[in-house]
C-alpha positions as CSV (number, residue, x, y, z in Angstrom):
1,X,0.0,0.0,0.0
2,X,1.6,3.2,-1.2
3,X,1.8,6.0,2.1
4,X,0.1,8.9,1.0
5,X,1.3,11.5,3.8
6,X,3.6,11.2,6.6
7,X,5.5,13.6,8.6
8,X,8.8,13.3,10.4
9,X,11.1,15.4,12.8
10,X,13.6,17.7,11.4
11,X,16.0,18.0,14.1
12,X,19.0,17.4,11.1
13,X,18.1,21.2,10.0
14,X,20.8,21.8,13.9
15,X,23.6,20.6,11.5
16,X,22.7,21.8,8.3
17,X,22.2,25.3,9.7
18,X,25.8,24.8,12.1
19,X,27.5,23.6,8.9
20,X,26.6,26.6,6.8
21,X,27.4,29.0,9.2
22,X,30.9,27.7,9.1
23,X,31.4,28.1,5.2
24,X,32.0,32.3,5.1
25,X,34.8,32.2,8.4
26,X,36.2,30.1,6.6
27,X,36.4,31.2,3.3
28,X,37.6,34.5,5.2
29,X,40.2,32.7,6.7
30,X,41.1,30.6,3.8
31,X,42.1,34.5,2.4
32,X,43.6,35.8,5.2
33,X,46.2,32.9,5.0
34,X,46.4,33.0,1.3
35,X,47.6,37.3,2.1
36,X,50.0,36.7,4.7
37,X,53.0,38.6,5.1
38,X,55.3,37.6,7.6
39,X,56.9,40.5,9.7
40,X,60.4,41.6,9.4
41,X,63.0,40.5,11.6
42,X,63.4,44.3,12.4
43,X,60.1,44.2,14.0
44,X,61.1,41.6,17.1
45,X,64.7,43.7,17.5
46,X,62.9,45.4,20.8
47,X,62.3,41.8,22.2
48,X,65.5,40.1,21.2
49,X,67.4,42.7,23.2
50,X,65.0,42.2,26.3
51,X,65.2,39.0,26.0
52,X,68.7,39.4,26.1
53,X,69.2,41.8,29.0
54,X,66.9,39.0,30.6
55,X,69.2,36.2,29.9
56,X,72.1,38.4,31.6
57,X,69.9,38.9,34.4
58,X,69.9,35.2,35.2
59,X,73.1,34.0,34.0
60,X,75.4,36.7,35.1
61,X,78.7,34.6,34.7
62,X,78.3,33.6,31.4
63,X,79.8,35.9,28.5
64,X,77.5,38.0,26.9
65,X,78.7,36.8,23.6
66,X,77.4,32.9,24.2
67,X,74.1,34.5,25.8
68,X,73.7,36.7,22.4
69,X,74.4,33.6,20.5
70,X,71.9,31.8,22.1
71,X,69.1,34.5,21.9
72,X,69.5,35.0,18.0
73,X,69.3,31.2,17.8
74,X,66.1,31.1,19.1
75,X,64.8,34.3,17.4
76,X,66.0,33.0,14.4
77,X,63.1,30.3,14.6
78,X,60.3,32.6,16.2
79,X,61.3,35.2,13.2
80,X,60.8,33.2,10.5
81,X,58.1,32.8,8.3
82,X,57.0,29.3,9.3
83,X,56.7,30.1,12.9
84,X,54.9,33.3,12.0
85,X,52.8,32.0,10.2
86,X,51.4,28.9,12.3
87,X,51.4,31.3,15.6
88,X,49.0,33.3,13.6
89,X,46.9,30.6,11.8
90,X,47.1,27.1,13.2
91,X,45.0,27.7,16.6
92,X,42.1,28.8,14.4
93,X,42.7,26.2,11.2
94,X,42.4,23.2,13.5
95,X,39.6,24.6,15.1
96,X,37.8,25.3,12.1
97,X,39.3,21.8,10.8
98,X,37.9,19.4,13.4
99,X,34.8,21.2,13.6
100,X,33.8,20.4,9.6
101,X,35.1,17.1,10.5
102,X,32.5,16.4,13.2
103,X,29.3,18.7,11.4
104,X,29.9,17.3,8.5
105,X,29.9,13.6,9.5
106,X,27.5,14.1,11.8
107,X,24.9,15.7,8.9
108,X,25.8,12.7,6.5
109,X,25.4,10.6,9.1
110,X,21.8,12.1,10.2
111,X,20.5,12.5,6.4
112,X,21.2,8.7,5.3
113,X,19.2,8.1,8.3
114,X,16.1,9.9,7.6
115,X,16.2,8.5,4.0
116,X,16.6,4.8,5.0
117,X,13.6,5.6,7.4
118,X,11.4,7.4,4.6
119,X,12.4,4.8,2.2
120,X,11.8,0.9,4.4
121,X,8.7,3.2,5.7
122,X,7.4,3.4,2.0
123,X,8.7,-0.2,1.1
124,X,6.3,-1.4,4.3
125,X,10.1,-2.4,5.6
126,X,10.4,0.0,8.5
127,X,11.5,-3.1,11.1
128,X,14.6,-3.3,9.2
129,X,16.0,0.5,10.1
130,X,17.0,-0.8,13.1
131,X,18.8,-3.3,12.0
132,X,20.5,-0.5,8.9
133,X,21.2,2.1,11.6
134,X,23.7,-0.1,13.3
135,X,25.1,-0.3,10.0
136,X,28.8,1.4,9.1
137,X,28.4,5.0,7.9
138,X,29.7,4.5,4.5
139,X,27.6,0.9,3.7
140,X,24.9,3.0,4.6
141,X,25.1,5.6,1.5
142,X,26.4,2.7,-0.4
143,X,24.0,-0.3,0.4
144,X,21.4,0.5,2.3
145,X,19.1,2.4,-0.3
146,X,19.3,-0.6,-2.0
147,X,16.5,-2.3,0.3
148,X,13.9,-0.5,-1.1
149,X,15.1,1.2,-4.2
150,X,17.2,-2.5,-6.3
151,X,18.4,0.1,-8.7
152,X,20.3,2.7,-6.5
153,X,24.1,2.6,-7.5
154,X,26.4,4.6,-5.7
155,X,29.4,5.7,-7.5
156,X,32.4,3.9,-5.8
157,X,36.2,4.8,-7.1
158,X,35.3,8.1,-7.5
159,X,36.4,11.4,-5.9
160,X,32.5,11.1,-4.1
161,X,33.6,7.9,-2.7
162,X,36.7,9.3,-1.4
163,X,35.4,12.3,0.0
164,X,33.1,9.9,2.1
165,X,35.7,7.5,3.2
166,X,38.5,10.0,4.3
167,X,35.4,12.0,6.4
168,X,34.9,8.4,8.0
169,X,38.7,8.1,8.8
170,X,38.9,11.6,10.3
171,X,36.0,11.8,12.3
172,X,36.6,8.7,13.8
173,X,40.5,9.4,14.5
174,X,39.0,12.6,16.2
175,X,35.9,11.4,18.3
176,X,38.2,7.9,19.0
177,X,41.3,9.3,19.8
178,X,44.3,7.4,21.2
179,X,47.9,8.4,22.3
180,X,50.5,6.3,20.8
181,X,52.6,4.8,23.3
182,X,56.2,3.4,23.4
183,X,57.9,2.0,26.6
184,X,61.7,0.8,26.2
185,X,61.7,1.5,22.5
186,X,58.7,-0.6,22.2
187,X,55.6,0.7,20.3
188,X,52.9,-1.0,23.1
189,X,49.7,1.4,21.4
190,X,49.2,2.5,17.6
191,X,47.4,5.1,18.6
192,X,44.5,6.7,16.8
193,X,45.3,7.5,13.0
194,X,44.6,11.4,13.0
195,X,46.5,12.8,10.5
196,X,47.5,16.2,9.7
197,X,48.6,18.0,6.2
198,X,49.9,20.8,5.0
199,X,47.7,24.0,5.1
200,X,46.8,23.8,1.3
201,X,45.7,19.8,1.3
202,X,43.6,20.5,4.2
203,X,41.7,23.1,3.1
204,X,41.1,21.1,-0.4
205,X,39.7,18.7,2.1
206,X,38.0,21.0,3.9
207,X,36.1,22.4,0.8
208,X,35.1,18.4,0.1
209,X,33.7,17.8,3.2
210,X,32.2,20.7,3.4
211,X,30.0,20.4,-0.1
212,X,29.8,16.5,0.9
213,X,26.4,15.9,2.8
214,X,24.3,18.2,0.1
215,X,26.1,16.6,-2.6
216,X,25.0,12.6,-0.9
217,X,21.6,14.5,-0.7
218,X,21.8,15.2,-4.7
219,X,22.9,11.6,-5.5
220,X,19.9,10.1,-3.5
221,X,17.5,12.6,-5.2
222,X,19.1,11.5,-8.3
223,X,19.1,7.8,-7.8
224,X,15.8,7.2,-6.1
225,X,12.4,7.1,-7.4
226,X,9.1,7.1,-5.9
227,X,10.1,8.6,-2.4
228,X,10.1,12.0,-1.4
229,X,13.8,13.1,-0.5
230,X,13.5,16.5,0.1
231,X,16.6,16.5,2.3
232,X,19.3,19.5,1.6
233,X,17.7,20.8,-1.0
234,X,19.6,24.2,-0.7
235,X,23.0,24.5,0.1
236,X,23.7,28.2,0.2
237,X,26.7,29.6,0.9
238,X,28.0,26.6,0.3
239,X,29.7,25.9,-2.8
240,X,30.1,22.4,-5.0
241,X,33.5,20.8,-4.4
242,X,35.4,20.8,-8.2
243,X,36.3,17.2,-7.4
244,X,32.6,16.2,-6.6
245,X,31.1,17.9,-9.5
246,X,33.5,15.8,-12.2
């Protein structure tokens, strides 16, 4: 018997609405690191010295020569552009980094839900969600529609697929972390796999998994007839991922 009406919560719309709100600071800040100029070793001249006069202060033996040479070795490092740069930056990348991570996962996560439900609910299958919410996160985009819709095909090998499977990794490194631990020269934990990359490659990524739940959304739209998926339908400010959209 075909289901006419139905209604269902909406509590998802938290995540959606978190997500998005996440997509201008970063854009801003994805410019603001793109512009940096580091500052010139000029600038930190005032607190070498002090830090200097400082070191005298404490170690008034040693020759001011070896005390110099030790100050300008360690401004050397705080002066450059790397260390500029990640005093400025990092705090707020990682931040905005494992915060994607988790919304985005977490709205994947919640939309396959409500379209397995919708769907076994219209196929008179609704027992089974029980058994398909227990499932792994990625079988459910890429199986789990198949119990009421045989001809759903989700595009595996492709950059979709990866975007999926690298959100997995990460958001389960994050939510399950673990330190790695060596005793005696002995690895005794692995430790959880949380991985970090270069500025550039994570922001790629962080463009991916940003466009990644409304573009799942688009594929089960796509690939499934005769229920109503009326999940993500607008993704604004969001923009498509280039990878997703080949």
């Amino acid at each position: 018997m075909a289901i006419t009406s139905f209604g269902h919560s909406a509590h998802y719309t938290y995540l959606d609405e978190a997500l998005r709100s996440q997509w201008t600071a970063f854009q801003s800040l994805e410019a603001e690191m793109h512009e940096f100029v580091p500052k010139p070793k000029e600038d930190f001249r005032a607190a070498r010295d002090a830090e200097i006069e400082r070191m005298r202060s404490l170690n008034p033996t040693t020759p001011t020569e070896q005390l110099t040479a030790y100050v300008d070795q360690q401004f050397a490092f705080l002066t450059s552009e790397h260390w500029q740069f990640h005093q400025r930056f990092d705090r707020r990348h990682t931040t905005m980094y494992i915060t994607v991570v988790l919304l985005a996962h977490a709205l994947c996560e919640a939309v396959i839900n409500a379209i397995l439900a919708i769907g076994l609910a219209h196929a008179e299958s609704v027992d089974l969600f029980e058994v398909l919410e227990k499932a792994e996160f990625r079988q459910k985009w890429v199986v789990g529609p198949k119990c009421f819709a045989p001809g759903y095909r989700f595009p595996t090998g492709t950059a979709l697929h990866e975007s999926l499977t690298v959100l997995a990794k990460q958001r389960n490194a994050i939510v399950h972390m673990k330190i790695e631990l060596e005793v005696a020269g002995t690895r005794l934990l692995e430790g959880s796999d949380f991985q970090r990359g270069p500025y550039p490659e994570e922001h790629r990524w962080l463009r991916r998994f940003f466009s990644l739940p409304y573009d799942l959304a688009d594929l089960a739209r796509r690939s499934i007839t005769g229920v109503p998926i009326m999940f993500l339908v607008s993704r604004a400010p969001i923009e498509v991922a280039i990878e997703h959209s080949v």
